[in-house]
PASEBA-1860 file (N, C-alpha, C; in nm, 3 decimals):
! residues 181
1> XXXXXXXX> -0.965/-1.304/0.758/-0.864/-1.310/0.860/-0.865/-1.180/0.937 ~ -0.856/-1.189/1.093/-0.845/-1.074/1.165/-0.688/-1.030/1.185 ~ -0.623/-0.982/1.131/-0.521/-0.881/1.206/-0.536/-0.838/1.315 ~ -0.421/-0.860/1.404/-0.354/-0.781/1.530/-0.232/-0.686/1.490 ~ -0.158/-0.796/1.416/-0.036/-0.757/1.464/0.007/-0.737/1.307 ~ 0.113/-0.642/1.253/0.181/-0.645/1.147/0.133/-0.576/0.988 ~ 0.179/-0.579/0.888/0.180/-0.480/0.746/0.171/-0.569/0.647 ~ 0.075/-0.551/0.588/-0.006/-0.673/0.463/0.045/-0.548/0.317
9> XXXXXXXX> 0.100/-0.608/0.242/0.076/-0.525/0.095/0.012/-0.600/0.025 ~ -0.158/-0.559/-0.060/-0.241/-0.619/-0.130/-0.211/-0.548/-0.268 ~ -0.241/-0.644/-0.331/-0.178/-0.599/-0.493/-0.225/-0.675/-0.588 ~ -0.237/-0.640/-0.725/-0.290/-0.708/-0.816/-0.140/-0.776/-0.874 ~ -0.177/-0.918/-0.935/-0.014/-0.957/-1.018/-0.121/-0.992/-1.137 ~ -0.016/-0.930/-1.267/-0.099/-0.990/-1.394/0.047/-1.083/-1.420 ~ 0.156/-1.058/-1.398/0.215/-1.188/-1.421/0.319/-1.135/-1.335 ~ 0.441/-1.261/-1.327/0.508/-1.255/-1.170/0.575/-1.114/-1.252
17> XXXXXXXX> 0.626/-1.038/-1.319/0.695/-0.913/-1.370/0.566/-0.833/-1.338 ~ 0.490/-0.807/-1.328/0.352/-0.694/-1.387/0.278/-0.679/-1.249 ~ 0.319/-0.615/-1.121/0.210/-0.599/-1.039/0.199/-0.475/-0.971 ~ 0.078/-0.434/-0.918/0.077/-0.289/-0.927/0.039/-0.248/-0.729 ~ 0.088/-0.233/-0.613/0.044/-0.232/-0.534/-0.097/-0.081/-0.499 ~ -0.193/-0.170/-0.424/-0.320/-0.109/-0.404/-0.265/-0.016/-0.292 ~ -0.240/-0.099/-0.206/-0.272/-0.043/-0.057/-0.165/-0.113/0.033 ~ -0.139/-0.073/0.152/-0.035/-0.124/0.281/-0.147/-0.163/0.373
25> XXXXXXXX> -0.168/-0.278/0.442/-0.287/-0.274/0.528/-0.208/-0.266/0.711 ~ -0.286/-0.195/0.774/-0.194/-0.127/0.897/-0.292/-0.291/0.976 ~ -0.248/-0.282/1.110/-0.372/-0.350/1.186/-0.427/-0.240/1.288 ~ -0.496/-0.280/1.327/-0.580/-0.422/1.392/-0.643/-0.352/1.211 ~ -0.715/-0.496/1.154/-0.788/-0.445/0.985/-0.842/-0.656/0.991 ~ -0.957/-0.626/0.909/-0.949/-0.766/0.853/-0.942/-0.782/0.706 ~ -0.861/-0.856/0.648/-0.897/-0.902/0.534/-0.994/-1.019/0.468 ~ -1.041/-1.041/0.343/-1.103/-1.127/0.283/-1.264/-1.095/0.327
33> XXXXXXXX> -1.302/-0.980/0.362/-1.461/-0.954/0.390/-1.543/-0.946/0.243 ~ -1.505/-0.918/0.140/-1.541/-0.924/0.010/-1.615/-1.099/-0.076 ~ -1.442/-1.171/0.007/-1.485/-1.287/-0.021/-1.534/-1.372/0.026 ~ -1.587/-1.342/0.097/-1.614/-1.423/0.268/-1.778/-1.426/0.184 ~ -1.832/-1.280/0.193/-1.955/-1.226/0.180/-2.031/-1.276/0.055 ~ -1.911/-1.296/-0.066/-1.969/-1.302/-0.182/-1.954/-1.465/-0.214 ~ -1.860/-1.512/-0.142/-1.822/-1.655/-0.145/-1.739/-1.720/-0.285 ~ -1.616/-1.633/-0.270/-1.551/-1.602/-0.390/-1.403/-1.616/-0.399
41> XXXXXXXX> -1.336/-1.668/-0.427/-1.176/-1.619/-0.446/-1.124/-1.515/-0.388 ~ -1.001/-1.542/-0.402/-0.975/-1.394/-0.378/-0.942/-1.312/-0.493 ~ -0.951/-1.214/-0.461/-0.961/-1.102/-0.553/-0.861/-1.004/-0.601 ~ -0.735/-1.037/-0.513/-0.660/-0.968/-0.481/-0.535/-1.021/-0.411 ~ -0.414/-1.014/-0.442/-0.323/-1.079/-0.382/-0.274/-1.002/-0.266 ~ -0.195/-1.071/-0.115/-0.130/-1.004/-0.024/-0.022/-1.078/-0.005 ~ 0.096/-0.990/0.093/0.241/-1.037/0.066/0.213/-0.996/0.261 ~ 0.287/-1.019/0.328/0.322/-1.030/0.486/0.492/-0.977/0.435
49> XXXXXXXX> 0.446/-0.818/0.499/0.540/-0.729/0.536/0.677/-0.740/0.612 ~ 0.572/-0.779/0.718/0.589/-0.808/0.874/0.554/-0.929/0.907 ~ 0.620/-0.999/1.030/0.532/-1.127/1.072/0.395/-1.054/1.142 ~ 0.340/-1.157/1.142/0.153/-1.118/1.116/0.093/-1.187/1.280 ~ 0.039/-1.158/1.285/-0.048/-1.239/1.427/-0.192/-1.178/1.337 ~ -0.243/-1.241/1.410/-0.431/-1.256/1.330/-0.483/-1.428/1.417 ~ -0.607/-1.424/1.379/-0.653/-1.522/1.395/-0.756/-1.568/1.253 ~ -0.783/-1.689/1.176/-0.934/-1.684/1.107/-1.033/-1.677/1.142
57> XXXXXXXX> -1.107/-1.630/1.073/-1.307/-1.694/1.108/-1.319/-1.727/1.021 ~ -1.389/-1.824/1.066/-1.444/-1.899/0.939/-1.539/-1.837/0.861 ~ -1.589/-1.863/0.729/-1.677/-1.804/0.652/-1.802/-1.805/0.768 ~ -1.853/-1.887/0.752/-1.999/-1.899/0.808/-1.986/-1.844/0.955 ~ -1.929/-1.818/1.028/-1.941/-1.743/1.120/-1.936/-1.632/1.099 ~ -1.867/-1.563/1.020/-1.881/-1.441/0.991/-2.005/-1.381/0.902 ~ -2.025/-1.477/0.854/-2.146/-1.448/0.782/-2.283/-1.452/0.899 ~ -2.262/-1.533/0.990/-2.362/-1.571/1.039/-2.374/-1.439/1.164
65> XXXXXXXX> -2.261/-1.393/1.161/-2.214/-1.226/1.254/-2.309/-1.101/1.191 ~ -2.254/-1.114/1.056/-2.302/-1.018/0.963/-2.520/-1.020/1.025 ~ -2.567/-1.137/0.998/-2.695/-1.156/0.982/-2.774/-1.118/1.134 ~ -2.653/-1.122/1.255/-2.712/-1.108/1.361/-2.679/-0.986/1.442 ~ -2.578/-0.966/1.369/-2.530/-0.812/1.475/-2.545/-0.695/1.404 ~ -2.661/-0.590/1.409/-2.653/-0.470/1.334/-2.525/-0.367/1.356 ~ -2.502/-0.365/1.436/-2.355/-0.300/1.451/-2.245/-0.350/1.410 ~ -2.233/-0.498/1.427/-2.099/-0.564/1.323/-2.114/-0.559/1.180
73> XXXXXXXX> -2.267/-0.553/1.117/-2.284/-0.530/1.004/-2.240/-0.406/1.011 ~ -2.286/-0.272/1.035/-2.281/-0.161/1.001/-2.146/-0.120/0.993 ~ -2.046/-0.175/1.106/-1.888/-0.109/1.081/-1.802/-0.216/0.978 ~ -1.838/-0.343/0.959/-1.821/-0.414/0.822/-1.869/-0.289/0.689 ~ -2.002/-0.235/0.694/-2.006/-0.192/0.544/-1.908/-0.108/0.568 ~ -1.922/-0.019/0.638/-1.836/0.137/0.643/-1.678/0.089/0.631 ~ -1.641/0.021/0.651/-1.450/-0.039/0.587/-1.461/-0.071/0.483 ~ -1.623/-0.133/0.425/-1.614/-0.173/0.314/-1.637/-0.077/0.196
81> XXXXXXXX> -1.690/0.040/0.260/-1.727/0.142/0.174/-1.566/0.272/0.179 ~ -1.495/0.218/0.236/-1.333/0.290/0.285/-1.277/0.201/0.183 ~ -1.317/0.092/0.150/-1.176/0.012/0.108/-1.240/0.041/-0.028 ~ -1.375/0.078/-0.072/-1.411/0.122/-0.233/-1.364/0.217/-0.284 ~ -1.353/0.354/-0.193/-1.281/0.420/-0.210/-1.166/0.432/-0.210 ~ -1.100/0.377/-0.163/-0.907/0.368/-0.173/-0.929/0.305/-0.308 ~ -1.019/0.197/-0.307/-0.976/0.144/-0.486/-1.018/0.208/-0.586 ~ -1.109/0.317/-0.592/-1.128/0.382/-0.686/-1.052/0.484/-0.713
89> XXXXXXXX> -0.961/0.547/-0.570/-0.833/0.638/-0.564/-0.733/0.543/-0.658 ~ -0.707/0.499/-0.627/-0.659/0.352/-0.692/-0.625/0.364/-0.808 ~ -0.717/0.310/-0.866/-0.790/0.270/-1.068/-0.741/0.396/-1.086 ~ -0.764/0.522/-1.055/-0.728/0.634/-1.122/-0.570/0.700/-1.101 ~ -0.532/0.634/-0.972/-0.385/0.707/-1.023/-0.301/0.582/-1.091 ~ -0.344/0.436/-1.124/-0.274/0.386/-1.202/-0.297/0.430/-1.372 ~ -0.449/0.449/-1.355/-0.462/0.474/-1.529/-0.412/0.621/-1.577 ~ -0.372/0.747/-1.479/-0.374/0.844/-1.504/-0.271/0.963/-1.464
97> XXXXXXXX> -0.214/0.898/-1.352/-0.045/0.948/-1.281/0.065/0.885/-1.366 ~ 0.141/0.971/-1.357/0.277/0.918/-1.422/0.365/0.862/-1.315 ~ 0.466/0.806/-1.380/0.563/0.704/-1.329/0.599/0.770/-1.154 ~ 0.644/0.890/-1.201/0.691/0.944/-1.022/0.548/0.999/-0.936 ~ 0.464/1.043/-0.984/0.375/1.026/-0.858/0.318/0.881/-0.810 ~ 0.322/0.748/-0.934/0.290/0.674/-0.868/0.403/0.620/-0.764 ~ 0.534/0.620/-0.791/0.651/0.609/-0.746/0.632/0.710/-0.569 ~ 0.583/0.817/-0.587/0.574/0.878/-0.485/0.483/0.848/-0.407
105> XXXXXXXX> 0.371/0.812/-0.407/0.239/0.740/-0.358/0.290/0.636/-0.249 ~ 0.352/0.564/-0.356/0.396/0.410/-0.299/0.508/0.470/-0.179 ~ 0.602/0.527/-0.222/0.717/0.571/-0.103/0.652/0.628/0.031 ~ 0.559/0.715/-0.013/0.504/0.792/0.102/0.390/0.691/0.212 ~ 0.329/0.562/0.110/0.260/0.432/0.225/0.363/0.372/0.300 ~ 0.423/0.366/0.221/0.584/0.283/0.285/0.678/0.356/0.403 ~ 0.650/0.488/0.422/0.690/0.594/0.493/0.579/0.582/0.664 ~ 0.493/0.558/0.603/0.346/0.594/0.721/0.346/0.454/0.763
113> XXXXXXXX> 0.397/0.364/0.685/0.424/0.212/0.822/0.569/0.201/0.860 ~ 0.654/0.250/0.775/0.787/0.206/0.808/0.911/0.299/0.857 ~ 0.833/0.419/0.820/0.940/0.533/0.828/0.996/0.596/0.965 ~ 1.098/0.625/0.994/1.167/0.684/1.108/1.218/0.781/1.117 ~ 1.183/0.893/1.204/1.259/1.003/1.165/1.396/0.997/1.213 ~ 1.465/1.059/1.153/1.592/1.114/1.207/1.620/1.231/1.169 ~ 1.759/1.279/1.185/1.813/1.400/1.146/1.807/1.460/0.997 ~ 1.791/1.322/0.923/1.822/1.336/0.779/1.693/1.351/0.692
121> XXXXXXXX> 1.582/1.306/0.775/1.443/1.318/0.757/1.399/1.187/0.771 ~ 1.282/1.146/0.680/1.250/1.026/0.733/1.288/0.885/0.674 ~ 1.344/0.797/0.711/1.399/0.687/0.683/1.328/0.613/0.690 ~ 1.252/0.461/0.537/1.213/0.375/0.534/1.266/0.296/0.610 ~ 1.224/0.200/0.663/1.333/0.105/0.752/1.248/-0.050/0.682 ~ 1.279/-0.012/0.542/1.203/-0.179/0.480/1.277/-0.165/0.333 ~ 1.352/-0.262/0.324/1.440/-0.314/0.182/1.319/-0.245/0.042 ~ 1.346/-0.130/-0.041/1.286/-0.103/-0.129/1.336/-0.067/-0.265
129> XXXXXXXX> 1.403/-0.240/-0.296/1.506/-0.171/-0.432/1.397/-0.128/-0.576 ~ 1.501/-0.122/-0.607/1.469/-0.011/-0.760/1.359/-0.088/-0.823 ~ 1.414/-0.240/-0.859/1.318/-0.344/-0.900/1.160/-0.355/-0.824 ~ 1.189/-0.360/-0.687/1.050/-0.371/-0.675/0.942/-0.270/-0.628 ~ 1.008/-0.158/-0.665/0.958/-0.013/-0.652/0.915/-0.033/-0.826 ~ 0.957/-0.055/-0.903/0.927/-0.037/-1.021/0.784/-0.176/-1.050 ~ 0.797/-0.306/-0.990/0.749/-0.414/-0.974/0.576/-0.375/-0.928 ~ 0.595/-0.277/-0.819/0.526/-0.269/-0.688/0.394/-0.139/-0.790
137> XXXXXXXX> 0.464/-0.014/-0.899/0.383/0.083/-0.948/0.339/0.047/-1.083 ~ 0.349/-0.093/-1.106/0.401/-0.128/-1.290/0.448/0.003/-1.374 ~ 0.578/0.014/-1.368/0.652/0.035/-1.432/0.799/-0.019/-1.503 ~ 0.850/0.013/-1.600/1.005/0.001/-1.602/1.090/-0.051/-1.526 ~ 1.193/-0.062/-1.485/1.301/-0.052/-1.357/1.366/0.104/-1.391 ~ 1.388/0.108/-1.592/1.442/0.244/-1.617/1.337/0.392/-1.550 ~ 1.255/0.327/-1.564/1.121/0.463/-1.570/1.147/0.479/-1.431 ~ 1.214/0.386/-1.294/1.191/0.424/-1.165/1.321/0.497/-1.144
145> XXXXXXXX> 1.429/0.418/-1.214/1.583/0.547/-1.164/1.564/0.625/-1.240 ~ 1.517/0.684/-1.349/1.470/0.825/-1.378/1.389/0.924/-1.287 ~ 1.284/0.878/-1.201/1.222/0.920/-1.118/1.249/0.953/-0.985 ~ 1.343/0.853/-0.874/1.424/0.853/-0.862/1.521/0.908/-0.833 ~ 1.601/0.995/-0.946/1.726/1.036/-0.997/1.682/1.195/-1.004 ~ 1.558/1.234/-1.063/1.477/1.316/-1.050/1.428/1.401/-0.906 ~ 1.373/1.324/-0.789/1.382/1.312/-0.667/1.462/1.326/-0.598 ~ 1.586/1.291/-0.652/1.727/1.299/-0.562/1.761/1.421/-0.588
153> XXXXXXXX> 1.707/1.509/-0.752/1.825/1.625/-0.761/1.758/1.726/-0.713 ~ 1.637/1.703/-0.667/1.527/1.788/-0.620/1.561/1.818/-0.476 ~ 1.669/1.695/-0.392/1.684/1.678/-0.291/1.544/1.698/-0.245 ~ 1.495/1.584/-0.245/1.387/1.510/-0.162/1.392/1.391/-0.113 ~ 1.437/1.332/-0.193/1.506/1.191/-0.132/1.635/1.120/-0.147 ~ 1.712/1.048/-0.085/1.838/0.972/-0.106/1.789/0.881/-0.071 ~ 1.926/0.778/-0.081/1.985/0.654/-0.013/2.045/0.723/0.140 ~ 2.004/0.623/0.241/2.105/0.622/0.320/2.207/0.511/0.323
161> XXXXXXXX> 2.329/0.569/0.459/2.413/0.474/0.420/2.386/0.320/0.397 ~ 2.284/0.297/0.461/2.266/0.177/0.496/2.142/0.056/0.371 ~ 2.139/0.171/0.283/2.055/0.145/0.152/1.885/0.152/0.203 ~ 1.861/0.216/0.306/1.735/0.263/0.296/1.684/0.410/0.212 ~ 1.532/0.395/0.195/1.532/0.569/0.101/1.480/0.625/0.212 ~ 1.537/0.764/0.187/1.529/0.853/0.328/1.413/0.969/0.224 ~ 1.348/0.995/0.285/1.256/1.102/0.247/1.262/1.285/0.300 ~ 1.344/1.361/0.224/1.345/1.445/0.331/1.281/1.536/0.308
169> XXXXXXXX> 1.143/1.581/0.236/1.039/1.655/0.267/0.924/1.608/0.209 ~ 0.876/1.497/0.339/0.719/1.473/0.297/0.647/1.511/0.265 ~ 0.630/1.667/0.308/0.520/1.767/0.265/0.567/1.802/0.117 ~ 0.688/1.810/0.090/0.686/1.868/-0.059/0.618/1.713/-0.142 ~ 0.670/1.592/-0.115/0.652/1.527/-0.203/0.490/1.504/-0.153 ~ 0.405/1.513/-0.097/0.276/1.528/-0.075/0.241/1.614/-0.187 ~ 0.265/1.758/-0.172/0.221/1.849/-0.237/0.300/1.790/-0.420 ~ 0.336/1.801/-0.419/0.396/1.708/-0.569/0.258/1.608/-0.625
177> XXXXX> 0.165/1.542/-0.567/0.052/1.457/-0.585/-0.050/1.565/-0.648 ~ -0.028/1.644/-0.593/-0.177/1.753/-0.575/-0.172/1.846/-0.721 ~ -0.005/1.865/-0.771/0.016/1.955/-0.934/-0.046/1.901/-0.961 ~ -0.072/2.008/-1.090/-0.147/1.914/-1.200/-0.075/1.842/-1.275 ~ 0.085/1.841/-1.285/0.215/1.804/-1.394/0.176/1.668/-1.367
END
């Protein structure tokens, strides 16, 4: 599928409680080039953020793109060799980050499609309760208001009034990824 318009979250579910989000997909992006190519399932689940505009191609046209255009091949591998790497960034901060950097990861994708600045810093402007912040990093629900709660006393992030999470120093919680803690 080609994207125009709108915010894809792709994610693994091992059961409807247990799923761990990969990635936010921005547009213009296509999805399903993996399975298109290999002629396969999908591999990977996505949720529509946003309402979506896109159009399909069909398998065999795209395939039949791939075989004739050296340049549509060549910027196909190179996303495809971008999207190996985000998943191997991936695999390792699920098997190897703890609860709040993955917690922070996820806030800060959610920030770079959704966020707004204001006075207070930057404001998600997308429903991100506790549950599916916890849903979204597989964790707890407890392990996320600890984290959380943690974040808040750090004053880095709140609630605003309006129950969005406001982020108010991206750069610290950036630099927070990079400790070694």
């Amino acid at each position: 599928m080609l994207l125009s318009q709108g915010v894809v979250r792709i994610f693994h579910a091992l059961s409807p409680d247990c799923q761990f989000t990969v990635k936010l997909v921005p547009t213009p992006n296509v999805l399903g080039v993996v399975e298109v190519t290999q002629s396969s399932p999908w591999v990977a689940s996505a949720e529509a953020l946003t309402p979506l505009e896109g159009c399909l191609i069909p398998a065999p046209v795209f395939r039949e793109a791939l075989a004739m255009d050296h340049s549509f091949t060549t910027a196909v591998l190179a996303d495809l060799a971008a999207c190996f790497e985000r998943t191997i960034r991936v695999t390792r901060t699920m098997g190897f980050d703890g609860c709040e950097q993955r917690l922070i990861r996820v806030l800060l994708e959610y920030a770079e499609h959704f966020g707004r600045p204001t006075e207070d810093g930057l404001v998600i402007r997308y429903p991100l309760s506790r549950q599916r912040l916890a849903l979204e990093i597989g964790a707890a629900r407890r392990s996320v208001d600890r984290a959380l709660a943690a974040l808040a006393a750090r004053k880095l992030l709140s609630l605003s009034p309006k129950g969005w999470q406001v982020i108010h120093a991206p750069d610290e919680l950036r630099a927070l990824l990079l400790s070694p803690d």
